[in-house]
Rosetta silent file (secondary structure, phi, psi, omega in degrees, C-alpha in Angstrom):
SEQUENCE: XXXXXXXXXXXXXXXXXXXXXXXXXXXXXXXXXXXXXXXXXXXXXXXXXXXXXXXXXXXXXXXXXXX
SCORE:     score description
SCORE:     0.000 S_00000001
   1 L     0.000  166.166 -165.093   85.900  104.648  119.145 S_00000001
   2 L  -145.919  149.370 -149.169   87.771  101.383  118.365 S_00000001
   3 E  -128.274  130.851  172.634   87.536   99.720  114.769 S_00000001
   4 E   -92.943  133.573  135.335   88.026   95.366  114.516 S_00000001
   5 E   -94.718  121.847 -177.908   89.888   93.738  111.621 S_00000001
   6 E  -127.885  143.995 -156.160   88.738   90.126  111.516 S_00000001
   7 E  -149.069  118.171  177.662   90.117   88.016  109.059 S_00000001
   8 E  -133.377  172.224 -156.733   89.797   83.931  109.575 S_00000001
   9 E  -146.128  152.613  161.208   91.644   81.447  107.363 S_00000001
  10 E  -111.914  128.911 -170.232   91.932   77.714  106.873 S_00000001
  11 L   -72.754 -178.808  176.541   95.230   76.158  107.626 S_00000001
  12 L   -59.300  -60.815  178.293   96.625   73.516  105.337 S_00000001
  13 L   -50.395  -22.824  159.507   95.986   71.297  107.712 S_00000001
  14 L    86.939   43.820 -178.702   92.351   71.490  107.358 S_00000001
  15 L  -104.445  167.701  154.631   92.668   73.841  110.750 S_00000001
  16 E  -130.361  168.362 -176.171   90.651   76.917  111.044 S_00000001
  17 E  -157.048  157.708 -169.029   91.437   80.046  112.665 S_00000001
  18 E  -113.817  124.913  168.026   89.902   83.865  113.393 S_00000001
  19 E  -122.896  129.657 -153.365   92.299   86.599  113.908 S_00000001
  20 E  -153.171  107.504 -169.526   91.051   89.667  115.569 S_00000001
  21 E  -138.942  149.956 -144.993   92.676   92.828  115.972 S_00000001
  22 E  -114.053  137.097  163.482   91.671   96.192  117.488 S_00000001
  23 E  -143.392  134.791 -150.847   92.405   99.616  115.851 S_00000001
  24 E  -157.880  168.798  170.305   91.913  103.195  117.465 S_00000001
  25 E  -143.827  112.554 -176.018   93.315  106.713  117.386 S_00000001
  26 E  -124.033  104.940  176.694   94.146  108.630  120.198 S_00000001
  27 L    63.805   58.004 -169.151   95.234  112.205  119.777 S_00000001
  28 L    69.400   -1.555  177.785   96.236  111.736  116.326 S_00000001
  29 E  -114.296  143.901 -157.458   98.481  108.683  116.440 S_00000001
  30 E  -102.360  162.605 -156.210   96.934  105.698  115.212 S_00000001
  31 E  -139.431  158.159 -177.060   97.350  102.358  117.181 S_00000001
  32 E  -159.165  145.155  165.832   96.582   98.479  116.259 S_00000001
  33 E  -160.034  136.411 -176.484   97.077   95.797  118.468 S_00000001
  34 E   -62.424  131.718  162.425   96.288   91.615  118.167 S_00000001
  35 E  -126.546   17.876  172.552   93.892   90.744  120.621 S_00000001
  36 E   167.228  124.534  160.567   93.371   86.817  119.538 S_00000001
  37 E  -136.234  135.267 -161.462   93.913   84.302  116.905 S_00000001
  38 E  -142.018  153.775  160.247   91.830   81.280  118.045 S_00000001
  39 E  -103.805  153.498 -174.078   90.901   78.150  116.283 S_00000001
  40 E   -88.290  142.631 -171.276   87.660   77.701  115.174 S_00000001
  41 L  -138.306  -25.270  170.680   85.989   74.316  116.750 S_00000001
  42 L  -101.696  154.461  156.090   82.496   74.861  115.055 S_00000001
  43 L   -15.499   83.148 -154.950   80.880   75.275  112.043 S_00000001
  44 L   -87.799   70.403  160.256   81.514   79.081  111.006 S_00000001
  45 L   -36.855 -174.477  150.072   78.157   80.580  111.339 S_00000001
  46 L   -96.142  -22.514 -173.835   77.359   84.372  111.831 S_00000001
  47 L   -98.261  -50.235 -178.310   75.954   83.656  115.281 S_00000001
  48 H   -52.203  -28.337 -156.106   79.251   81.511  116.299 S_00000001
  49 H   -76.380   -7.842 -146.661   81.863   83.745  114.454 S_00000001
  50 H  -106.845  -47.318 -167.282   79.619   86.700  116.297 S_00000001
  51 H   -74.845  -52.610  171.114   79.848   84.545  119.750 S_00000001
  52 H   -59.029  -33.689 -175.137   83.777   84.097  119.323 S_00000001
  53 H  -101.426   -9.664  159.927   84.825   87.787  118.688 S_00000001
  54 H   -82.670  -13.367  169.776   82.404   88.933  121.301 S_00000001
  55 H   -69.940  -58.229 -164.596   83.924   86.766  123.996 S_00000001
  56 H   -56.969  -31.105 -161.229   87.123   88.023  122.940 S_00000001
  57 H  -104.578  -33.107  175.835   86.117   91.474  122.963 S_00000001
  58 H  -104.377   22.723  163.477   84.452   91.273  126.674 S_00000001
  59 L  -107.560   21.083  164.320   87.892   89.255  128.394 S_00000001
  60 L  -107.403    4.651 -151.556   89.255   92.564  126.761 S_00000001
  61 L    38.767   71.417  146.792   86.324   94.695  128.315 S_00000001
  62 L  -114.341    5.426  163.284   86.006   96.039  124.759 S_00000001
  63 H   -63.952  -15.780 -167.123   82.259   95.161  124.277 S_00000001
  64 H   -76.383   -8.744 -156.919   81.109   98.397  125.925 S_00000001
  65 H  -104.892  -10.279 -167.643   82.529   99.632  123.053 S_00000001
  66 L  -109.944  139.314 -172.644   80.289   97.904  119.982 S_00000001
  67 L   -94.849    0.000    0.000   77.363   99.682  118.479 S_00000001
């Protein structure tokens, strides 16, 4: 199974951005790796922020993977 940390922030700049990183364990060693920090161009709903990390998640073919 594979675990997301999503974290999104507003720059200074009055920018916004999502950062989205994948964490797993395979045969006891545990692994993390960035798979996007995108700016935000919309509003930050639950169905866009939900529509941005699932795009993100199937150009990684990791949606097969969400419950």
């Amino acid at each position: 199974s594979i675990h997301l940390a999503v974290d999104g922030w507003t720059a200074p700049i009055v920018a916004s951005y999502l950062g989205i990183v994948v964490i797993w364990v395979d045969k006891g060693t545990l692994y993390r790796a960035v798979l996007e920090f995108s700016r935000l161009k919309e509003s930050h709903s639950g169905k866009y922020l939900a529509k941005v990390i699932y795009e993100c998640l199937e150009r990684y073919n990791l949606s097969k993977f969400v419950c």
